[in-house]
N, CA, C and O atoms as a Tripos MOL2 file, in Angstrom:
@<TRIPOS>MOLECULE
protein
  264   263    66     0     0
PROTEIN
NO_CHARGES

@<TRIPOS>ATOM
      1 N         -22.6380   14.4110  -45.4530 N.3       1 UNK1
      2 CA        -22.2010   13.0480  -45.2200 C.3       1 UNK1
      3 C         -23.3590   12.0670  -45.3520 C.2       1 UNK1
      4 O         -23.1080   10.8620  -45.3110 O.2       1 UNK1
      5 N         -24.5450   12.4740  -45.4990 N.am      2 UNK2
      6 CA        -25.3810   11.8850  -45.5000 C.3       2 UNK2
      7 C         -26.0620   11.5730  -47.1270 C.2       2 UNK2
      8 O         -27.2520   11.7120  -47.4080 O.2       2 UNK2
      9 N         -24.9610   11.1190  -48.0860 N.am      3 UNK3
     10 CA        -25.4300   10.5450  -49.2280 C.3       3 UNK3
     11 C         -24.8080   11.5150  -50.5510 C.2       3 UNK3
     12 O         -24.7870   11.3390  -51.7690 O.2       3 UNK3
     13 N         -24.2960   12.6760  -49.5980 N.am      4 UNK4
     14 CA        -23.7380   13.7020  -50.4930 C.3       4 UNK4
     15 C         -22.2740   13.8140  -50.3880 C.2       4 UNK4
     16 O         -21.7790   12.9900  -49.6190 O.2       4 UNK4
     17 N         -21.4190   14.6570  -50.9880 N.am      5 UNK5
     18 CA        -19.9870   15.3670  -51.0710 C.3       5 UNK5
     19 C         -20.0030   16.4590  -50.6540 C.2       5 UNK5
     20 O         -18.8870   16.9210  -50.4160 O.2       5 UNK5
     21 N         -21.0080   17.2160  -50.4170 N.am      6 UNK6
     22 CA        -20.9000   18.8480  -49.0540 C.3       6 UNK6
     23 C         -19.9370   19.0970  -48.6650 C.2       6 UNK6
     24 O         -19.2740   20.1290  -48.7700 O.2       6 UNK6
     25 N         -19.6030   17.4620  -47.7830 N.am      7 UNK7
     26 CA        -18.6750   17.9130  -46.5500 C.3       7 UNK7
     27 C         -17.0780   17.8850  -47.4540 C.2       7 UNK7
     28 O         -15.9860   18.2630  -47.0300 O.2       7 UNK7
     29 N         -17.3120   17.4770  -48.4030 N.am      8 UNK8
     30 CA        -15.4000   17.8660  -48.8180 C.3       8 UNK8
     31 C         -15.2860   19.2900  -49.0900 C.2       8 UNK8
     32 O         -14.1750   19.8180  -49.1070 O.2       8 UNK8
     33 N         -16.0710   19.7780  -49.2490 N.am      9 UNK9
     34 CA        -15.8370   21.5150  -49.5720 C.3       9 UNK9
     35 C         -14.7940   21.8230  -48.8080 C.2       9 UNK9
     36 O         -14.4030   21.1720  -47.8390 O.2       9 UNK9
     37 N         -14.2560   22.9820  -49.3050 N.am     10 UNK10
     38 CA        -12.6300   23.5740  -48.1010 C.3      10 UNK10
     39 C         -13.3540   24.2350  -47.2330 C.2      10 UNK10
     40 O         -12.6300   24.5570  -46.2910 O.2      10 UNK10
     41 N         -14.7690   24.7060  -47.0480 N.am     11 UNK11
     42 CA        -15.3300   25.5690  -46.0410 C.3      11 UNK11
     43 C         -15.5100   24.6340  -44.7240 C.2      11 UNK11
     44 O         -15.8970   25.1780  -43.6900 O.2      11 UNK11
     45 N         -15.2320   23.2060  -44.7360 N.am     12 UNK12
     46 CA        -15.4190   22.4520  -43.9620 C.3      12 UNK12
     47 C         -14.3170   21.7110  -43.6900 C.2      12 UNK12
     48 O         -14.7380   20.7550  -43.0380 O.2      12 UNK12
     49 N         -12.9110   21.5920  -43.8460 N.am     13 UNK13
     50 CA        -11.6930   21.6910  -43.3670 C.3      13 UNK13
     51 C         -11.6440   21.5100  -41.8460 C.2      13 UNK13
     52 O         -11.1770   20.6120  -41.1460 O.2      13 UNK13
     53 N         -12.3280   22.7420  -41.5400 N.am     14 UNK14
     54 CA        -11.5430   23.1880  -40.3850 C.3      14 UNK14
     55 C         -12.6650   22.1490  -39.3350 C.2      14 UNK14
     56 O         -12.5370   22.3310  -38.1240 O.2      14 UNK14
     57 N         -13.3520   21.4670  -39.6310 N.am     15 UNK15
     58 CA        -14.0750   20.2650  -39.1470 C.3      15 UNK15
     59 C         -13.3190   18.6740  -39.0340 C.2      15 UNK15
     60 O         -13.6590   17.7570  -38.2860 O.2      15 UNK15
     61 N         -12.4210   18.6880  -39.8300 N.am     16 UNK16
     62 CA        -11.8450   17.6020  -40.2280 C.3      16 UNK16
     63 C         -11.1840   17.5420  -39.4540 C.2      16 UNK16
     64 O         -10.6880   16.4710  -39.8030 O.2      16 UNK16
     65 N         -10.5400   17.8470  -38.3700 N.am     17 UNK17
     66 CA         -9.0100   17.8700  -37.9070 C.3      17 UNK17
     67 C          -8.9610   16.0250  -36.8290 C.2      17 UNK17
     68 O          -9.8390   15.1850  -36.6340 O.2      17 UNK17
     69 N          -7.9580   16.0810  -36.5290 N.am     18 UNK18
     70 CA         -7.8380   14.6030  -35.6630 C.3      18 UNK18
     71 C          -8.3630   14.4180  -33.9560 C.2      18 UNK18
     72 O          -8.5390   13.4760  -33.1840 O.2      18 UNK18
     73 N          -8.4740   15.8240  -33.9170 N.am     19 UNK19
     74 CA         -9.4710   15.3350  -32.5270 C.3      19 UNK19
     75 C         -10.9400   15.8240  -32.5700 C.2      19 UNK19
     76 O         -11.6680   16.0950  -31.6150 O.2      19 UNK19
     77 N         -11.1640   15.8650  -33.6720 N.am     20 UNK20
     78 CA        -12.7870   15.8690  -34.6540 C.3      20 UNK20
     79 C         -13.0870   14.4390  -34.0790 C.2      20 UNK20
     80 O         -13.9880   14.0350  -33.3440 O.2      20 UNK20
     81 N         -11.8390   13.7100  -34.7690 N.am     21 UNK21
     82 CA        -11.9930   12.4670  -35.2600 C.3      21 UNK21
     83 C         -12.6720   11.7530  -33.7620 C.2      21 UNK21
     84 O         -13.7270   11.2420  -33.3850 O.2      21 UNK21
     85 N         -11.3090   12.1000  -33.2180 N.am     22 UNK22
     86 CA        -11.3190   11.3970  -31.6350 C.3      22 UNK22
     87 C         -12.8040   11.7900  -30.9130 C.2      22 UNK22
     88 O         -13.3150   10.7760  -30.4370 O.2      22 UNK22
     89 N         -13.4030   12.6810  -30.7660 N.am     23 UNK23
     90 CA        -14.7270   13.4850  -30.6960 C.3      23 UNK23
     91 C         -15.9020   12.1450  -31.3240 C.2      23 UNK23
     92 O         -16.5870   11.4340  -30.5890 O.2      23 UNK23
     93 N         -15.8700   12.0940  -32.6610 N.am     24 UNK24
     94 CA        -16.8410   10.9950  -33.3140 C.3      24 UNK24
     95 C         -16.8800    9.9470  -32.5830 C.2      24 UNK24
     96 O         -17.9690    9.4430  -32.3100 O.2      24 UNK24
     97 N         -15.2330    9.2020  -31.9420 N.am     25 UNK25
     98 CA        -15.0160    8.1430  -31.5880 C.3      25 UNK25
     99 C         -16.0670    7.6700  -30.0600 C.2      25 UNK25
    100 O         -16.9190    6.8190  -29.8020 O.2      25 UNK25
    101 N         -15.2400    9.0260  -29.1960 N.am     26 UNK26
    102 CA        -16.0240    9.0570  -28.0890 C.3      26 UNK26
    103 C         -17.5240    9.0600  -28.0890 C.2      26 UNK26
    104 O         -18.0990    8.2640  -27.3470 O.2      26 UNK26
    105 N         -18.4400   10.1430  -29.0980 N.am     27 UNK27
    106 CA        -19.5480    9.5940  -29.1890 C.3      27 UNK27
    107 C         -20.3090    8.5960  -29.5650 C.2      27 UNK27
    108 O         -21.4260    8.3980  -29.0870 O.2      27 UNK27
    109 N         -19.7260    7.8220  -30.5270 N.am     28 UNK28
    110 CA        -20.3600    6.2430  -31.1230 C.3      28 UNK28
    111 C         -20.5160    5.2440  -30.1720 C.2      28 UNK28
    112 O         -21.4100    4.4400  -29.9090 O.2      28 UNK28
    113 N         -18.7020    5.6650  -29.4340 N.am     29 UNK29
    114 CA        -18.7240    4.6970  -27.9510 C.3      29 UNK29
    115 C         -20.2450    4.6720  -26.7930 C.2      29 UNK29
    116 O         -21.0230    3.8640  -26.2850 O.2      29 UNK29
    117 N         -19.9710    6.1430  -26.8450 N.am     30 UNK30
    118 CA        -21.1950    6.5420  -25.8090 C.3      30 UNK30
    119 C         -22.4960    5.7620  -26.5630 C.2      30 UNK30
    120 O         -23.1790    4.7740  -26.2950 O.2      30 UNK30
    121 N         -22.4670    6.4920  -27.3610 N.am     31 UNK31
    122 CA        -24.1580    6.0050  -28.1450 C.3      31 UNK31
    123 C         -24.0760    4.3830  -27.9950 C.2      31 UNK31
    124 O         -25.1410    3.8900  -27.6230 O.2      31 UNK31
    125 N         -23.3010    3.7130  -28.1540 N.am     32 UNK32
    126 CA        -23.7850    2.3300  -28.5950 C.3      32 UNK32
    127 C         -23.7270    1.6100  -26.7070 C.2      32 UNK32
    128 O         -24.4620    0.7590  -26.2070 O.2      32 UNK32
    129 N         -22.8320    2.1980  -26.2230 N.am     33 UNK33
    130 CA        -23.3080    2.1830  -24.4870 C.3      33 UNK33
    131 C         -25.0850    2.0680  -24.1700 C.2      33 UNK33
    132 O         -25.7770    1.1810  -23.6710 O.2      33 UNK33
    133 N         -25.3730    3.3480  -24.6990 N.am     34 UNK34
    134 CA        -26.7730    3.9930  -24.6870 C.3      34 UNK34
    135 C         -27.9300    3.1880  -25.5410 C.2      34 UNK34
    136 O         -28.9780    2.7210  -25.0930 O.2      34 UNK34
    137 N         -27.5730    3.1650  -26.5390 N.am     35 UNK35
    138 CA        -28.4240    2.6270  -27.3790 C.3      35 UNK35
    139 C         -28.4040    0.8640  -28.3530 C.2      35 UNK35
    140 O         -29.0890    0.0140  -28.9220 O.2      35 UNK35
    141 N         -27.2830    1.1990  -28.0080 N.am     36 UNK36
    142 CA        -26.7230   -0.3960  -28.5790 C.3      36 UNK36
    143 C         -25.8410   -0.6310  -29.5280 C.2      36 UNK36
    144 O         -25.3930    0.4860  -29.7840 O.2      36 UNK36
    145 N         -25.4160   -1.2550  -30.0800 N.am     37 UNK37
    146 CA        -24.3470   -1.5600  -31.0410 C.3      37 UNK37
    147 C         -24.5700   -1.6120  -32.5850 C.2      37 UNK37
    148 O         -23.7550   -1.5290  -33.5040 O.2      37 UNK37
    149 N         -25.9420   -1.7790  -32.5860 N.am     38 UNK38
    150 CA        -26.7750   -2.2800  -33.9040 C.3      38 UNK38
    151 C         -26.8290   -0.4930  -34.3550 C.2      38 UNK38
    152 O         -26.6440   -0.2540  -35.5480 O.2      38 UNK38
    153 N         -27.0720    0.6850  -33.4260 N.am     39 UNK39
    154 CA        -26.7660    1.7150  -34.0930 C.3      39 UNK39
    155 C         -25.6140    2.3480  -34.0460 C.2      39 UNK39
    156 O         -25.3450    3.2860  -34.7970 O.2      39 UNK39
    157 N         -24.9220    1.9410  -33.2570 N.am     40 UNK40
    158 CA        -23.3760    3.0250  -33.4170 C.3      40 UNK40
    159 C         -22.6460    1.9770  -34.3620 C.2      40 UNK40
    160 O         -21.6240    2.2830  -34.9770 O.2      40 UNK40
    161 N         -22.9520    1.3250  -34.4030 N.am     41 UNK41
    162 CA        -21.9620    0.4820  -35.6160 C.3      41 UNK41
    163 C         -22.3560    1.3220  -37.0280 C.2      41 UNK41
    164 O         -21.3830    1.6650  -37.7000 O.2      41 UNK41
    165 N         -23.5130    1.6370  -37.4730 N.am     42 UNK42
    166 CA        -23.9220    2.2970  -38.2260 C.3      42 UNK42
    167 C         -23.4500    3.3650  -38.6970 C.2      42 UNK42
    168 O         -23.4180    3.7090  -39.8780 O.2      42 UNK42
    169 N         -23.0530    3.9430  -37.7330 N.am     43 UNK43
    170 CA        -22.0140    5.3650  -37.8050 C.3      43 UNK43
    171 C         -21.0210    5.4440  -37.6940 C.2      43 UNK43
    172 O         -20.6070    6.5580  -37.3770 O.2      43 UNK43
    173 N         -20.0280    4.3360  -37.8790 N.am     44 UNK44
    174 CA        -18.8140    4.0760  -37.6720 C.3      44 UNK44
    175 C         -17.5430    3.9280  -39.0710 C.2      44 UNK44
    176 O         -16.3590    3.5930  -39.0950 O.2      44 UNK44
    177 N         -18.8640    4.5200  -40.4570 N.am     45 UNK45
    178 CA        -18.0540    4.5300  -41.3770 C.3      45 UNK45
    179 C         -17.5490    6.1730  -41.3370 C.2      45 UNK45
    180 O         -16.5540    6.5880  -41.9320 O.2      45 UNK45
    181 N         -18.3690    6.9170  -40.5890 N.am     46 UNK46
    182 CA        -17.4880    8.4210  -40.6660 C.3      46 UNK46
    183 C         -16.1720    8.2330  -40.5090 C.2      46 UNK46
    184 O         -15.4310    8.7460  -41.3470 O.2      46 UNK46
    185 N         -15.5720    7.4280  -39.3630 N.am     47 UNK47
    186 CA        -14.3950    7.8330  -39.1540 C.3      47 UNK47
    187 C         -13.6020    7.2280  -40.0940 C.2      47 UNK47
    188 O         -12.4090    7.4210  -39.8600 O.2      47 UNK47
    189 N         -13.7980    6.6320  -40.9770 N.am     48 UNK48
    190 CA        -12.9690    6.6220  -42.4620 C.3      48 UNK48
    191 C         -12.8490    7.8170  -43.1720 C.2      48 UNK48
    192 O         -12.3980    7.8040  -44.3170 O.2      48 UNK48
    193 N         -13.3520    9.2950  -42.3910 N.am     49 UNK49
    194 CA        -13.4440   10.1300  -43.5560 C.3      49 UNK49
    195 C         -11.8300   10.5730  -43.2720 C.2      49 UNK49
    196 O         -11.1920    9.8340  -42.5220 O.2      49 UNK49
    197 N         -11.4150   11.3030  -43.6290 N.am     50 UNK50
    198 CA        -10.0790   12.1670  -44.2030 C.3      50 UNK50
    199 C         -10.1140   13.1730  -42.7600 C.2      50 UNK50
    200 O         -11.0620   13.9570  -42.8060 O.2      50 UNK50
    201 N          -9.3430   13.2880  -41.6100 N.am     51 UNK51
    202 CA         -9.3030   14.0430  -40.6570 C.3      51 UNK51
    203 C          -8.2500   14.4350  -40.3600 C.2      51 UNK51
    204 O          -7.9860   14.5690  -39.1650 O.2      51 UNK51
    205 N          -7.1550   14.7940  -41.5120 N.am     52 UNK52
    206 CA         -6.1120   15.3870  -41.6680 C.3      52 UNK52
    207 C          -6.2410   16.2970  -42.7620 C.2      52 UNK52
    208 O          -5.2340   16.8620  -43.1900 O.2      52 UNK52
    209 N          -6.9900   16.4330  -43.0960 N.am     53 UNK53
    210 CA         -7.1620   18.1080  -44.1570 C.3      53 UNK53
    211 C          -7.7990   18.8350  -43.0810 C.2      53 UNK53
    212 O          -8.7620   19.3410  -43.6580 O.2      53 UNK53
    213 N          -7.8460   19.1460  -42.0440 N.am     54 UNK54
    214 CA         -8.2950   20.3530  -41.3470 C.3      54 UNK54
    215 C          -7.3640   20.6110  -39.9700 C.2      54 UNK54
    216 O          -7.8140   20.8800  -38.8560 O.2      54 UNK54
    217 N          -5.7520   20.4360  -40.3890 N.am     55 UNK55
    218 CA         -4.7040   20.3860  -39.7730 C.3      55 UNK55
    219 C          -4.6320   21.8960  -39.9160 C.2      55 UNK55
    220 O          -5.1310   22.3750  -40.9340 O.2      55 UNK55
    221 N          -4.0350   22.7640  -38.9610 N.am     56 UNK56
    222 CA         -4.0850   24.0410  -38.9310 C.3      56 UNK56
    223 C          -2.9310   24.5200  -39.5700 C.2      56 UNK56
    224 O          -1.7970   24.1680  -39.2470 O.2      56 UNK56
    225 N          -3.1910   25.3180  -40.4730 N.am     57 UNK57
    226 CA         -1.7180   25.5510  -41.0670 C.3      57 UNK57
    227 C          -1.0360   27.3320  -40.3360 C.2      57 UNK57
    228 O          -1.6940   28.3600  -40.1760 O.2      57 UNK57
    229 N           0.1060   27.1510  -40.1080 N.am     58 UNK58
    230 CA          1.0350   27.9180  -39.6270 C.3      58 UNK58
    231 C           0.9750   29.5270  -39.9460 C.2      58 UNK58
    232 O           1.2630   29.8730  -41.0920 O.2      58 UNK58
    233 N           0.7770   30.0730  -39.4170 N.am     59 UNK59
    234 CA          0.4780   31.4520  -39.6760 C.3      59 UNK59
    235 C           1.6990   32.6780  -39.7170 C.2      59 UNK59
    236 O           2.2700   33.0420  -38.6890 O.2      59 UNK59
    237 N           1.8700   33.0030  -40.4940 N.am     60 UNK60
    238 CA          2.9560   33.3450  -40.7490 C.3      60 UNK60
    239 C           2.2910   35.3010  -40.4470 C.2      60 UNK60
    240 O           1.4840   35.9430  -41.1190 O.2      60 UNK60
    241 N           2.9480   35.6450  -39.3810 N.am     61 UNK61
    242 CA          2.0160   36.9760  -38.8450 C.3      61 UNK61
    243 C           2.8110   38.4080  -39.3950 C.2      61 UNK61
    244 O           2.5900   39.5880  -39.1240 O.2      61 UNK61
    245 N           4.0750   37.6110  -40.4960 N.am     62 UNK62
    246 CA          4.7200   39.1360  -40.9240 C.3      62 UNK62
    247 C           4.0630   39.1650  -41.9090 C.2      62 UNK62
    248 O           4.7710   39.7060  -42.7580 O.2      62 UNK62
    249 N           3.1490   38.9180  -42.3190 N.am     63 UNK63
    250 CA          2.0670   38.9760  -43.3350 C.3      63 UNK63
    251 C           0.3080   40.0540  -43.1580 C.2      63 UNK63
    252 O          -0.8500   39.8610  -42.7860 O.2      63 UNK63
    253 N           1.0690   41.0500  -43.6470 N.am     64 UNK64
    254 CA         -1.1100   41.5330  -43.0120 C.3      64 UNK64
    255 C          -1.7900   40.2910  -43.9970 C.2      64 UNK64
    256 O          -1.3770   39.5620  -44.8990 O.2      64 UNK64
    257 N          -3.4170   40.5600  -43.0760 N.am     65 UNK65
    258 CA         -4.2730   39.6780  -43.5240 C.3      65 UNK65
    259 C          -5.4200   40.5480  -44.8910 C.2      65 UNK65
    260 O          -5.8820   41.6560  -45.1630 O.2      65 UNK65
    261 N          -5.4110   39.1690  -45.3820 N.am     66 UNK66
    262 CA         -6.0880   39.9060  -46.7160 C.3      66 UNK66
    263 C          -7.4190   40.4100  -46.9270 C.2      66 UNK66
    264 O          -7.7200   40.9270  -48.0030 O.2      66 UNK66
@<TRIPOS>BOND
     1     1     2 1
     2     2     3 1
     3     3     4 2
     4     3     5 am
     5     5     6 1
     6     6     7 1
     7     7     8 2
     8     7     9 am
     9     9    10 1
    10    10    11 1
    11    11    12 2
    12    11    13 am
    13    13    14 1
    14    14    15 1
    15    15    16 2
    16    15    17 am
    17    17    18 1
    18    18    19 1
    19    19    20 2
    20    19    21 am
    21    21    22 1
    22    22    23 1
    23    23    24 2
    24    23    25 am
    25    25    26 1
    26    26    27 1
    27    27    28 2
    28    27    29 am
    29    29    30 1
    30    30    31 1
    31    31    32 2
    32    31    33 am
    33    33    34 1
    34    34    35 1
    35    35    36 2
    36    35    37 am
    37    37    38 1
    38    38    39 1
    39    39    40 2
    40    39    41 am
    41    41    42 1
    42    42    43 1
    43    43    44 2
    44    43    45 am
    45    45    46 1
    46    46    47 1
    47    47    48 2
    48    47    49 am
    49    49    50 1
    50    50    51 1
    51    51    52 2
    52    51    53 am
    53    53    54 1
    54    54    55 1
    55    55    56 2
    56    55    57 am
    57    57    58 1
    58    58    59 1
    59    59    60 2
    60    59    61 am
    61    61    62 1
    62    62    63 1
    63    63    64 2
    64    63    65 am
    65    65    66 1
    66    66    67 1
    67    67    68 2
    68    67    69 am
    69    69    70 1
    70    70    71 1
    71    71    72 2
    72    71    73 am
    73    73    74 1
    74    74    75 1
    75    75    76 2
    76    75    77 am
    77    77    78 1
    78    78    79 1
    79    79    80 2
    80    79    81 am
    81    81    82 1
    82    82    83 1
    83    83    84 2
    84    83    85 am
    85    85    86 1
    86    86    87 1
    87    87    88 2
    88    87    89 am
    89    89    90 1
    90    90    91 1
    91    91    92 2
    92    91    93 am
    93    93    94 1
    94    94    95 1
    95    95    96 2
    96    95    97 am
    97    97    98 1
    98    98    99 1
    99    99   100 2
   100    99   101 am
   101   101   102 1
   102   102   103 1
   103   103   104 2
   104   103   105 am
   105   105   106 1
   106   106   107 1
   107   107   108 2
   108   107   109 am
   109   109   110 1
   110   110   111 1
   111   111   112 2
   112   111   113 am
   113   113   114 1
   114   114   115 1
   115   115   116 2
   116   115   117 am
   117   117   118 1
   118   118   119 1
   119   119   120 2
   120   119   121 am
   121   121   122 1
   122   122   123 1
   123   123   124 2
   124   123   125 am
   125   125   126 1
   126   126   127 1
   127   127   128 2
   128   127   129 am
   129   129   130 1
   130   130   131 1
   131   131   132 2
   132   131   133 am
   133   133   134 1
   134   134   135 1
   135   135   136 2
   136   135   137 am
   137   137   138 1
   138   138   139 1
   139   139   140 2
   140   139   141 am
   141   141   142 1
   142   142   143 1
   143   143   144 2
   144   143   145 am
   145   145   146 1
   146   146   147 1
   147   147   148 2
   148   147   149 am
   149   149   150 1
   150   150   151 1
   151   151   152 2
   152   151   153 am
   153   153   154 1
   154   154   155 1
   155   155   156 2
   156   155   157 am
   157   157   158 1
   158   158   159 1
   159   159   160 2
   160   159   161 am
   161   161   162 1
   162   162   163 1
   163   163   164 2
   164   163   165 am
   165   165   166 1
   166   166   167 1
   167   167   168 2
   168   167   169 am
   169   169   170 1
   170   170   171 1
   171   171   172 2
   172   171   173 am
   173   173   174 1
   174   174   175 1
   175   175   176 2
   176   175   177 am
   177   177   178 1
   178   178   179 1
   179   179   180 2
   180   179   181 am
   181   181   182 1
   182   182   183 1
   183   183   184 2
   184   183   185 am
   185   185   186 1
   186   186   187 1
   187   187   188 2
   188   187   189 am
   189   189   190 1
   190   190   191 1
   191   191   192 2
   192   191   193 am
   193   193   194 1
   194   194   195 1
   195   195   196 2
   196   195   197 am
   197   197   198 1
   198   198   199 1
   199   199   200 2
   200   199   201 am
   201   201   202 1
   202   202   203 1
   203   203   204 2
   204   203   205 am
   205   205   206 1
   206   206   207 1
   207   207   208 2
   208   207   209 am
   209   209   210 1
   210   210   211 1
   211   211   212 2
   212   211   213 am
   213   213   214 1
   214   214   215 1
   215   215   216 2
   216   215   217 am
   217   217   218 1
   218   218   219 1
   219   219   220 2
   220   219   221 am
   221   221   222 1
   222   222   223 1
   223   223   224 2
   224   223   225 am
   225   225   226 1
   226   226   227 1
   227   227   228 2
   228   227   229 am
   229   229   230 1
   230   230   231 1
   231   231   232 2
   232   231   233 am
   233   233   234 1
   234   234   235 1
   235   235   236 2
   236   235   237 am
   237   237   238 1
   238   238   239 1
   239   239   240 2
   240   239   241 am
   241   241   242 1
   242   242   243 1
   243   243   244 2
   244   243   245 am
   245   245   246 1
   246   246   247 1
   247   247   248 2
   248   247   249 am
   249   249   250 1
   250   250   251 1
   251   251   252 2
   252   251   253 am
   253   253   254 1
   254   254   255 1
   255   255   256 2
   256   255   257 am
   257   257   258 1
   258   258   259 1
   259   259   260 2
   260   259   261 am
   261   261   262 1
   262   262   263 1
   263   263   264 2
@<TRIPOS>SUBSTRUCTURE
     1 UNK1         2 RESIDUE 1 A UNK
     2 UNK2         6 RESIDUE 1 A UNK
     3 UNK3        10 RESIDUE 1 A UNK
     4 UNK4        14 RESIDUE 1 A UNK
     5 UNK5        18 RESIDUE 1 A UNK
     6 UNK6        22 RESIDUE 1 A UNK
     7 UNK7        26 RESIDUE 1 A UNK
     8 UNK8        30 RESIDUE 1 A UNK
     9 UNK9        34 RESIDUE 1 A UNK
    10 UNK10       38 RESIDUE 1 A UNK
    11 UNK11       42 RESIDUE 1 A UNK
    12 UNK12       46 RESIDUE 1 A UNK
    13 UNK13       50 RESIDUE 1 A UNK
    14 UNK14       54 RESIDUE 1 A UNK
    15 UNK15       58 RESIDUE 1 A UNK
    16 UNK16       62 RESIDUE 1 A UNK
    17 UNK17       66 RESIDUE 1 A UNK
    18 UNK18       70 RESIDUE 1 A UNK
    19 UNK19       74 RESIDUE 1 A UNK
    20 UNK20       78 RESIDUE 1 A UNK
    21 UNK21       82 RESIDUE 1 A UNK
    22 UNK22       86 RESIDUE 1 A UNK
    23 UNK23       90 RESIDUE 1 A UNK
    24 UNK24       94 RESIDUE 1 A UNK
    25 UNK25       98 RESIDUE 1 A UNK
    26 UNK26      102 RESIDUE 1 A UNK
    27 UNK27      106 RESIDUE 1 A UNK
    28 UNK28      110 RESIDUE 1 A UNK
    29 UNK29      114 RESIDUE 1 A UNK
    30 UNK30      118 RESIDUE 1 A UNK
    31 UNK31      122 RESIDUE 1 A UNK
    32 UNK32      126 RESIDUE 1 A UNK
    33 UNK33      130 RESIDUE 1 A UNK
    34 UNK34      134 RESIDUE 1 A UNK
    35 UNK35      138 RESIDUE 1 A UNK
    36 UNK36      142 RESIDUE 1 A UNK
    37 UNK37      146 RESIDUE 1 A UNK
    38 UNK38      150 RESIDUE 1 A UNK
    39 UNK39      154 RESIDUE 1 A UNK
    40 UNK40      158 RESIDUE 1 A UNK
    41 UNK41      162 RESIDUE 1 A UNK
    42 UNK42      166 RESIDUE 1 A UNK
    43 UNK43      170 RESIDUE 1 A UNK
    44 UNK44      174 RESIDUE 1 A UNK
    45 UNK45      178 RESIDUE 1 A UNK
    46 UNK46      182 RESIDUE 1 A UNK
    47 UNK47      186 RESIDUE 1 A UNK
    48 UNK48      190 RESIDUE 1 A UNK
    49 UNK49      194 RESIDUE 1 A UNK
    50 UNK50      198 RESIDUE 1 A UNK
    51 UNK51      202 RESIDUE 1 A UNK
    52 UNK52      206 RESIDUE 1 A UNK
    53 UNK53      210 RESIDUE 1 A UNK
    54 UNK54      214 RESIDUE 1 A UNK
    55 UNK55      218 RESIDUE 1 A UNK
    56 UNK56      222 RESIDUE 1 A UNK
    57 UNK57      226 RESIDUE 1 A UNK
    58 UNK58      230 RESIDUE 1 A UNK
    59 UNK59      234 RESIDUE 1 A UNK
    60 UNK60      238 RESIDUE 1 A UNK
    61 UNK61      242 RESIDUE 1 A UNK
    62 UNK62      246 RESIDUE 1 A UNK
    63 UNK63      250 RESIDUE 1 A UNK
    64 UNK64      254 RESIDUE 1 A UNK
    65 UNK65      258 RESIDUE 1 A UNK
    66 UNK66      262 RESIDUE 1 A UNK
């Protein structure tokens, strides 16, 4: 996330999910509590990223695993 595309890889999915999201939120809050606004504002374009591709998909268990 830091200047690259890494993080869209599918190995990183399971990072994405919506209380990822909520997680980022709470810390920016905190940080800019802490440190000020001039830096958590800074970090506040993550949560534009995509935090619905790492929605858990349904496991279907009459299936062995591969």
């Amino acid at each position: 996330m830091v200047g690259g595309k890494a993080h869209e890889a599918s190995a990183f999915d399971h990072l994405f999910t919506p209380e990822h999201r909520y997680l980022f939120n709470v810390a920016i809050r905190c940080l800019g509590d802490i440190a000020g606004t001039a830096i958590a504002d800074a970090l506040t374009p993550v949560l534009d990223l995509n935090f619905e591709r790492g929605k858990a998909q349904p496991v279907d268990r009459d299936v062995p695993p591969a």
